[in-house]
Residue, then its C-alpha position, 0 to 999 in steps of 0.5 A: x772592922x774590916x779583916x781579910x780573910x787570910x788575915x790569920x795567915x800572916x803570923x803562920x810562919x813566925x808561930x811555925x818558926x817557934x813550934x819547929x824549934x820547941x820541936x827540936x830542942x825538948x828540953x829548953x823552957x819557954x823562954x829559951x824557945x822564945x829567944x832562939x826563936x827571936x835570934x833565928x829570926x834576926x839572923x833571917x832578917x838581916x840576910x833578908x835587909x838587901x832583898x836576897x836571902x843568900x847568907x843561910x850557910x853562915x845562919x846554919x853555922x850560927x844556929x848549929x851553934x844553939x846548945x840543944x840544937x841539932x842538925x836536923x832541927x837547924x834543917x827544920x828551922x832554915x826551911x820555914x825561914x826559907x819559906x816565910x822570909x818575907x813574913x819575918x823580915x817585915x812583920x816579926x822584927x820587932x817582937x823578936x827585939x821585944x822579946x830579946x830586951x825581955x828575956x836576954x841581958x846585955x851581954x847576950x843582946x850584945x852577943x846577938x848583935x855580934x851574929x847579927x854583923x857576921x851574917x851581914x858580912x858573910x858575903x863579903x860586902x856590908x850593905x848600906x840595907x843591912x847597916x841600915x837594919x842593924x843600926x835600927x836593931x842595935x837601938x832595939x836591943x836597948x844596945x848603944x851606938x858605941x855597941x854597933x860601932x865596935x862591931x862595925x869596926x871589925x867588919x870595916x873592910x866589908x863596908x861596902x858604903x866606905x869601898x865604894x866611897x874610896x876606890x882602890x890605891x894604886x900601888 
């Protein structure tokens, strides 16, 4: 078998990310690692669905939002995303909706989708990517069309599919 030789490079940042937060919440159990390491993942990947990591200020403001949490964890955390977007966008996407189906009911899957959409419409326009990555995550989540598309419904005016669709009305 055939193996680059930085083969063992390409995890590094999604193992990076879970260490860093371990790290910064001491108190949470394993899986309470793996969840918020699951979600802070998602929430890069979906910033990252269009090609430009540009929605961290609404990623701080949604991880800021982890009990146990803190600002200088949220800093430690943002930066490997910063620095391995590509890595977890790509790669991890899929053993972060594993693990969420694993370890998180419903409600909390539901919920992350709910993050997921806000960060999405955090630059004003949802992009046909990011509809893209979060109908594909949605399903992932063992979450349903109904699910995604009551989220959507809330962020219809950011559609940027339906704004260019529909140009303006003159009044």
């Amino acid at each position: 078998m055939f193996f680059r030789k930085d083969s063992e490079v390409e995890l590094e940042g999604a193992a990076l990310l879970e260490s860093r937060l371990a790290e910064h919440m001491p108190a949470a159990d394993a899986g309470t690692v793996s969840i918020c390491t699951a979600i802070a993942g998602l929430l890069a990947s979906v910033a990252y669905a269009d090609g430009d990591y540009d929605e961290e200020s609404k990623i701080r403001e949604l991880l800021g939002s982890m009990q146990g949490l803190t600002s200088i964890g949220v800093d430690a955390v943002l930066s490997v995303l910063r620095k391995h977007i590509r890595e977890i966008h790509t790669i991890q996407g899929s053993r972060y909706t594993r693990c969420l189906v694993d370890l998180a009911d419903r409600d909390l899957r539901f919920h992350i989708l709910e993050m997921l959409v806000e960060v999405a419409a955090a630059d004003g326009t949802i992009s046909f990517d990011e509809v893209t990555y979060l109908r594909r995550t949605a399903n992932a989540l063992a979450l349903t069309q109904d699910d995604y598309n009551r989220l959507q419904a809330k962020y219809r005016d950011k559609l940027g599919s339906l704004r260019s669709s529909h140009p303006p009305s003159k009044a």
